[in-house]
C-alpha positions as CSV (number, residue, x, y, z in Angstrom):
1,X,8.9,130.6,175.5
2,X,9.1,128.1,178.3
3,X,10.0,124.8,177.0
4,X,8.4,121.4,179.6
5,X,11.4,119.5,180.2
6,X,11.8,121.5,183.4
7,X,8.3,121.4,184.2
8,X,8.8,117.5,184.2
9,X,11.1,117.4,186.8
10,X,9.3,119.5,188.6
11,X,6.3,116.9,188.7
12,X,8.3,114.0,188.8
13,X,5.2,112.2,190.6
14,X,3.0,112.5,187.3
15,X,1.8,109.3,185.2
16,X,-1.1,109.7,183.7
17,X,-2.0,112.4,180.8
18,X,-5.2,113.7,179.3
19,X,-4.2,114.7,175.6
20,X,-7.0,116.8,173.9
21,X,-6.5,117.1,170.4
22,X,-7.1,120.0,168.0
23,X,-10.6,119.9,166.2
24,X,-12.2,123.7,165.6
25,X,-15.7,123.1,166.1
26,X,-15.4,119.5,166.4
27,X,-13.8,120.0,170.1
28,X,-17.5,120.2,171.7
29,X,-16.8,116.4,171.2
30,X,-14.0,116.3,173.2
31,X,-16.9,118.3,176.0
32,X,-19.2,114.9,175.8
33,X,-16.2,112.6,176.4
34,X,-14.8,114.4,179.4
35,X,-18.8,114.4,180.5
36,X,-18.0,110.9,180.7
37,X,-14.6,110.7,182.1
38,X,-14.8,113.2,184.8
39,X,-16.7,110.9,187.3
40,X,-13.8,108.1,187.4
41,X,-10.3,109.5,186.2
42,X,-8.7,112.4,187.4
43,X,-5.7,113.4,185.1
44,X,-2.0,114.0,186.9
45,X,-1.4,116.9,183.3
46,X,-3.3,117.9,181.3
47,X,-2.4,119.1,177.4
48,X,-3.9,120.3,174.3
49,X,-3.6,121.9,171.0
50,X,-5.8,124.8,169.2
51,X,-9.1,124.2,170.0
52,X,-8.2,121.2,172.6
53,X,-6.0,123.2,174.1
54,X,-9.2,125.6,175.2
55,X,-10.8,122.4,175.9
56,X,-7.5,121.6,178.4
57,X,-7.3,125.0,179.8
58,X,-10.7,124.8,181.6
59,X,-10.5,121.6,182.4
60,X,-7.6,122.0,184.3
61,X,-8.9,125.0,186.0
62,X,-11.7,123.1,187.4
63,X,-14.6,123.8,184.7
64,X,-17.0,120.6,185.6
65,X,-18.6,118.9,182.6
66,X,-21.2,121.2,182.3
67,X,-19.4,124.0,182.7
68,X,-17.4,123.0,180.1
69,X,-20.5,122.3,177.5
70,X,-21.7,125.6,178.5
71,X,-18.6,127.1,176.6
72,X,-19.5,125.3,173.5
73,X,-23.0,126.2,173.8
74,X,-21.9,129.8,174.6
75,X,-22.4,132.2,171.1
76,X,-19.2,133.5,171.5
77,X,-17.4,130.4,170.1
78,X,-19.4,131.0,166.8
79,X,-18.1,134.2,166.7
80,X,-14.3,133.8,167.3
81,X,-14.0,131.2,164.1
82,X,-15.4,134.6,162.2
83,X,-11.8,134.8,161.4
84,X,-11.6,137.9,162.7
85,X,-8.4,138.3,165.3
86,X,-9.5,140.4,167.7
87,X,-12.4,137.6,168.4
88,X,-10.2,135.2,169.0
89,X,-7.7,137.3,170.9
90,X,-10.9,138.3,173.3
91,X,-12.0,134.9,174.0
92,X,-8.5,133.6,175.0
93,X,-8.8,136.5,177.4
94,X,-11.7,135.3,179.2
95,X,-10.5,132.1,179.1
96,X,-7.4,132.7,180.7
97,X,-9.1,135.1,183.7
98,X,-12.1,132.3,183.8
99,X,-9.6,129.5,184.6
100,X,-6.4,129.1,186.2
101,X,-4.8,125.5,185.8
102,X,-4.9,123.7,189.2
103,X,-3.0,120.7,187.4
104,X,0.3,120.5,185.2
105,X,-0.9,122.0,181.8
106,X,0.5,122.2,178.3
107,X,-0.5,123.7,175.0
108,X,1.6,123.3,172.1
109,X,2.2,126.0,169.2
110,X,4.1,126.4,166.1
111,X,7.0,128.6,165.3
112,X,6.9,130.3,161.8
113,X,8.9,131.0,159.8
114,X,10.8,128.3,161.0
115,X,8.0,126.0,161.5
116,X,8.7,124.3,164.8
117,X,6.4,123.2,167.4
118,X,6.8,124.0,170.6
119,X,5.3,123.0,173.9
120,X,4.5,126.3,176.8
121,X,3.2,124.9,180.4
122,X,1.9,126.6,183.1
123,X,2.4,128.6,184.9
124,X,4.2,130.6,181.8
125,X,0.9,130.1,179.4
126,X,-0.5,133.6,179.0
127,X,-4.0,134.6,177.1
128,X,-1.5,135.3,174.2
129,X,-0.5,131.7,173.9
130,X,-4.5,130.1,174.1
131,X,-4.8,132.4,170.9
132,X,-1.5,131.7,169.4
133,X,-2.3,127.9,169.9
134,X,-5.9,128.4,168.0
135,X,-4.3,131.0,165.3
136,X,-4.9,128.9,161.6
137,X,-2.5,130.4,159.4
138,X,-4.4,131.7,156.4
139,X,-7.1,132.7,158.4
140,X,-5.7,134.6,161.5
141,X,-2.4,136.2,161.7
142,X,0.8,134.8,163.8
143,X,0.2,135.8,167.7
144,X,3.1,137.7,168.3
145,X,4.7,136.8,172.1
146,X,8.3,138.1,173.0
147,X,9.4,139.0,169.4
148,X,8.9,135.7,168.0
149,X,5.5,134.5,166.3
150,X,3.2,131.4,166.3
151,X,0.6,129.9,165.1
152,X,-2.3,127.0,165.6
153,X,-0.2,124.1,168.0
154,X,-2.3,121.6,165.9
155,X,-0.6,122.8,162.4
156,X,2.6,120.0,162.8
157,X,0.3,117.4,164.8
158,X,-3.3,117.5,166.2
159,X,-2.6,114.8,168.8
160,X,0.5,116.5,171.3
161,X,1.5,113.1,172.7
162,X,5.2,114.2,172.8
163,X,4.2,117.4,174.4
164,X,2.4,114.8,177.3
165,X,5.5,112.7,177.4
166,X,7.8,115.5,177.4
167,X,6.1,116.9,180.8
168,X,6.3,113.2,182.4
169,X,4.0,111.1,181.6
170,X,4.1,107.7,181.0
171,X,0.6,107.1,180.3
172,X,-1.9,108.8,178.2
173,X,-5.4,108.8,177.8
174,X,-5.9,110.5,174.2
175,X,-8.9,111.9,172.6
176,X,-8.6,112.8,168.7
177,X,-11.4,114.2,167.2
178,X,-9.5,114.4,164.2
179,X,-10.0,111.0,162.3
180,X,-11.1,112.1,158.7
181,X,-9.4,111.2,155.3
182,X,-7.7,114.7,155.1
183,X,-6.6,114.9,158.2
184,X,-5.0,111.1,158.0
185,X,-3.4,112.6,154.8
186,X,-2.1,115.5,156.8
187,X,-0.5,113.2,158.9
188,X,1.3,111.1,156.4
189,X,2.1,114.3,154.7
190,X,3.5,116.1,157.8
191,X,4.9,113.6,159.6
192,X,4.2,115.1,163.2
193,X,6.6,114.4,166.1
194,X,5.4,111.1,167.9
195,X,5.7,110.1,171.2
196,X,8.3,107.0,172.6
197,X,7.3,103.5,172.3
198,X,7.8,104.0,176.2
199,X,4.3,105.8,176.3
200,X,0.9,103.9,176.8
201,X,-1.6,105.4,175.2
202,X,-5.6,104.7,175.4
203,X,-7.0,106.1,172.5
204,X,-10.4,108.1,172.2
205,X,-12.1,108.7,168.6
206,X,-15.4,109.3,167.7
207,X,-17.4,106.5,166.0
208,X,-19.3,108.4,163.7
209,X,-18.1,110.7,161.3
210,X,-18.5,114.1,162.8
211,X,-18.7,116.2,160.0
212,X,-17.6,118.3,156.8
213,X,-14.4,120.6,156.9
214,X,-17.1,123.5,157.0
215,X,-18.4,121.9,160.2
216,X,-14.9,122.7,161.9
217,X,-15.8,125.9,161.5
218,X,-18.9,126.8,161.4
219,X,-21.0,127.2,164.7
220,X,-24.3,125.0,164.9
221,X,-26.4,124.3,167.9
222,X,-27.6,120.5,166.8
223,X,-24.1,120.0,165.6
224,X,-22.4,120.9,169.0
225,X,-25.9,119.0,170.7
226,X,-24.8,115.7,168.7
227,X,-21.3,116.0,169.0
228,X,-21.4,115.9,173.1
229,X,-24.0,113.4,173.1
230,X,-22.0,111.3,170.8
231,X,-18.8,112.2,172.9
232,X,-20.2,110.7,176.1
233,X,-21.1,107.4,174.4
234,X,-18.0,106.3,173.1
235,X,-15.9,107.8,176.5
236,X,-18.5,104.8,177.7
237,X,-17.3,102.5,175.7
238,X,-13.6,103.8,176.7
239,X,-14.5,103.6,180.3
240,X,-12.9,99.8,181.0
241,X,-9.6,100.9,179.2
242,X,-9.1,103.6,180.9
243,X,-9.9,102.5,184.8
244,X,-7.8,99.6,184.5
């Protein structure tokens, strides 16, 4: 596994971050707020975890806006969170031939049995790791990549600021779909690895409740349609923050 610190020196020119969070279904979100941002910020890195990461992965291989909804519009999403592995395994396939990062990217995973999150950046992220990074333990098995074995990236923290930092950024717009009692729980449960107090950070949330924890899994076309649409509203309301 390739760990970003050397990727950061690498790209020693890179600021600014887009930080996709994880999400399952809720991610077509994340789609309506980069249908927003798209026309006036361009990224320097891009990373994500589980279902951001996907989001990530096209983005930074050029998917426009509406490509990008396309994918959450596309069937085959409903059918990967089936929980059946060899779903999952076959849409990070075509993901990773569809798109090939033309910007620093980063997904992160987790570890097990040791339980440690790890960040993998291009160009060493294979089809492997955009399953491993979606793999929900309990419903999919570990992704196994060079005799070790991981699961979803958002398991120890749905928001991979330290993963942005880590690869050089020292900004980061963030968009966390992921604002829900149990997932606030999670967090003070968990206690995910933060970034620095060195990183600036322009947060992104939704400002309606998306949904039920059955949403995040469950496929729906007027949830997705509702989602995006609400996604490009409150990027608008973002917009000032984030062009400054």
């Amino acid at each position: 596994m390739a760990a970003g610190a050397g990727w950061a020196l690498e790209w020693v020119q890179v600021s600014t971050a887009l930080v996709l969070s994880a999400g399952g279904m809720f991610a077509a979100w994340e789609a309506g707020v980069w249908k927003t941002l798209a026309g006036s910020f361009r990224p320097d890195l891009i990373v994500g975890a589980s279902s951001g990461a996907w989001n990530g992965w096209a983005i930074a291989g050029g998917a426009s806006p509406d490509d990008l909804v396309r994918e959450w519009h596309d069937t085959s999403i409903a059918a990967t969170w089936l929980f059946r592995s060899e779903l999952l395994h076959r849409k990070a396939q075509e993901l990773w031939t569809r798109y090939q990062p033309r910007v620093p990217f980063g997904l992160t995973v987790v570890q097990v049995p040791h339980f440690h999150a790890r960040l993998v950046c291009s160009p060493h992220v294979t089809a492997r790791h955009l399953a491993a990074t979606c793999a929900i333990p309990g419903a999919f098995p570990a992704v196994s990549i060079d005799d070790q074995y991981f699961v979803d990236g958002g398991l120890l923290g749905s928001l991979p600021l330290w993963a942005a930092e880590e690869m050089g950024a020292t900004r980061a717009i963030a968009v966390n779909c992921l604002t829900g009692v149990p997932y606030r729980m999670a967090r003070a449960v968990l206690r995910p690895r933060g970034p620095s107090s060195r990183l600036d950070v322009v947060l992104i949330e939704p400002s309606e409740q998306l949904g039920s924890l059955r949403d995040t899994v469950c496929w729906s076309h007027s949830n997705i349609e509702r989602w995006i649409e609400l996604g490009e509203r409150d990027a608008k309301q973002a917009l000032s923050l984030i062009t400054m």
